[in-house]
N, C-alpha and C positions, 0 to 999 in steps of 0.2 A: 106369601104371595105366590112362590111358584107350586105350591097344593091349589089354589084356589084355580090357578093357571090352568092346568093340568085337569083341574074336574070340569071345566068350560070347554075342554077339546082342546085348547090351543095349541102348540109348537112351542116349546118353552127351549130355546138355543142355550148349546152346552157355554158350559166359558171358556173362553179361548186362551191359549199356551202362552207366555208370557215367557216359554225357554228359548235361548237362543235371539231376545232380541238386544238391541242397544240401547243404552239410556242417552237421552240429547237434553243438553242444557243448552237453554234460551238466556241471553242475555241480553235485557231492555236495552237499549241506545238512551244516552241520557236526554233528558226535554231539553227545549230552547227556556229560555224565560219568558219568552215570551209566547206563551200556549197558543197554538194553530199556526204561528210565522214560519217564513222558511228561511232555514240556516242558511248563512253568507256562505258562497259558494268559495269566499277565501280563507274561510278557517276550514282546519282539515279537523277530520276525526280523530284521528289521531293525536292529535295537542290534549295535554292532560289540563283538564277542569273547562276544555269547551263545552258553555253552552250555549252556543249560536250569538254571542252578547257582543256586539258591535255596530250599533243604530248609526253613528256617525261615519262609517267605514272607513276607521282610521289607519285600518291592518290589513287595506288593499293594494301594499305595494309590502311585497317580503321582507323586505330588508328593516321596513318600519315596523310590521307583527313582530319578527325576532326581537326588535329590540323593547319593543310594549311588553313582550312577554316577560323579556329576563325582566325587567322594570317591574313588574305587576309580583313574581316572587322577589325580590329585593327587598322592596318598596312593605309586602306583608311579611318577610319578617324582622323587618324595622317594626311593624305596628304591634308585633307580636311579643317583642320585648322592650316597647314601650307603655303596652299594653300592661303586663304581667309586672313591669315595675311602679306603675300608677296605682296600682293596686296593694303591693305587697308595703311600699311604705305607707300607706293610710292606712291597712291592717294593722299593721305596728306600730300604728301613734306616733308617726316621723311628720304629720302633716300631710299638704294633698299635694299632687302633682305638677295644679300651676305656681306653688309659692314657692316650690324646691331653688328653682335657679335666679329666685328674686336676690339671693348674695352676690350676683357677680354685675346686676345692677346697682343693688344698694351700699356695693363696698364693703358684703360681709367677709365671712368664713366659708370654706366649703366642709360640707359635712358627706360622711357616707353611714347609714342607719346610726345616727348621732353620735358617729366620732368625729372628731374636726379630721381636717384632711389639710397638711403642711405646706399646701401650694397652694397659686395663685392662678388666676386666670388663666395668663398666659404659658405658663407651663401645664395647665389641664388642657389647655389648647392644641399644645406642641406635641406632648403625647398622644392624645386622638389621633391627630396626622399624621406621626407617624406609624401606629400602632395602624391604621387605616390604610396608608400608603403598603404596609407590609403585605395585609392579608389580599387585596385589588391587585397586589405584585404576583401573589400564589395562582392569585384564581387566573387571571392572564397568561400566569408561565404555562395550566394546564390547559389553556384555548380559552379563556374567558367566560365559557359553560358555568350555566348556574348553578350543574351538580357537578362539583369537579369529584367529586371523593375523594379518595386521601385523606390526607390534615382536616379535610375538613368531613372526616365521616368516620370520627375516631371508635365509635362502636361497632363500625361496620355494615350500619345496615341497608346498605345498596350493593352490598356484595349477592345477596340474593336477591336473582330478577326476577323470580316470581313473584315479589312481594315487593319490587322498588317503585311499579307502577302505581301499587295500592298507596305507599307511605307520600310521593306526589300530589297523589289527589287530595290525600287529606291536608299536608301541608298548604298546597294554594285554598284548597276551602278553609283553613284555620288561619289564613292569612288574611284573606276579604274581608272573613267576621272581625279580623281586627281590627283592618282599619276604618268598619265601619263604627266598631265599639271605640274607636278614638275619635273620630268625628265625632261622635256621641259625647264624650266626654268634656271637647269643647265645645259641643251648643250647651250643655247642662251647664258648664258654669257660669260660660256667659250668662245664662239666664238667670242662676239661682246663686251663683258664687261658692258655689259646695262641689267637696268631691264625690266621686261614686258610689264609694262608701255610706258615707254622710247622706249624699239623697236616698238611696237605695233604704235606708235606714227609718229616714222619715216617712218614707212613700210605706215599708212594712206595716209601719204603726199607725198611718192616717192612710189608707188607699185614696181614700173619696176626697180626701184635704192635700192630699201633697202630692200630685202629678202634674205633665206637661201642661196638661191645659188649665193650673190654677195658679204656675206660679208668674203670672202676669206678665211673661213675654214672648211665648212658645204662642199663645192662644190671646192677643192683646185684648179682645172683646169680653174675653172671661174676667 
């Protein structure tokens, strides 16, 4: 090109020095969810996993966002290891999710991955509580912050801040996904009476025969 350039007459411009200058890194702002709205002018930027998502403006008095917030990571990882145990006993052929705790209606046994377990109700009971009571006791003692660290960061890794913002975001994004994958979990069996497994299973082998909209409650006209 620049021969051809050159035999036309033209001006063919040297390349320019590329010594001595600085490299800048651009980093996108993350989207709203709702593409072209504008962000609530009461969430700040700052808050890890804002994306502008508050239609009802329920986090326009401070005291209420603090506390939607701790609530919103709690709340995912609750789902997160209700999530990952729905799952791990149907893998193992312990049964599905909703039958697990049908013994403390039906007057069974309690089991854990199919060993009985020597108590009763009320003493599974009393240990949650207090076992619950302890850790609510910790995190208060250290200000009630949802990341206290310490006891509860036994690998360490919010010791480095370079990388405690990174491990945030993915936590509350793998938090959302769960409790939307548990919601999931109780409309599938309401509808079909199967676990995740189990559907997921069928839905592999029949795409076109075993989805939402064939098993005659998700799609009632289907």
């Amino acid at each position: 090109m620049a021969l051809t350039m050159r035999a036309l007459g033209a001006k063919v411009a040297a390349p320019r020095s590329v010594v001595g200058r600085r490299a800048v890194v651009c980093r996108a702002k993350a989207g709203n969810w709702l593409p072209g709205s504008d962000a609530p002018e009461w969430l700040s930027t700052a808050d890890v996993g804002n994306y502008g998502f508050d239609p009802l403006g329920l986090g326009k008095e401070a005291s209420s966002l603090k506390r939607f917030t701790e609530s919103e990571v709690i709340h995912g990882r609750w789902a997160m290891l209700g999530v990952a145990g729905s799952l791990a006993v149907e893998l193992l052929g312990y049964g599905n999710w909703f039958d697990a705790p049908l013994w403390a209606v039906n007057g069974g046994t309690p089991t854990w991955f199919g060993i009985e377990v020597p108590f009763d109700l009320n003493a599974l009971l009393a240990f949650e509580f207090v076992a619950m009571a302890a850790a609510e006791g910790q995190r208060n003692d250290a200000g009630g912050v949802i990341y206290p660290g310490g006891a509860f960061d036994p690998l360490g890794f919010a010791k480095d801040a370079s990388k405690s913002g990174e491990l945030k975001l993915k936590e509350i994004k793998n938090g959302r996904l769960a409790m939307v994958a548990f919601l999931g979990f109780v409309a599938q069996h309401a509808a079909t009476g199967k676990g995740p497994i189990a559907a997921l299973g069928e839905h592999l082998s029949n795409p076109w025969g075993a989805n939402f909209a064939t098993n005659g409650i998700s799609v009632p006209f289907f």
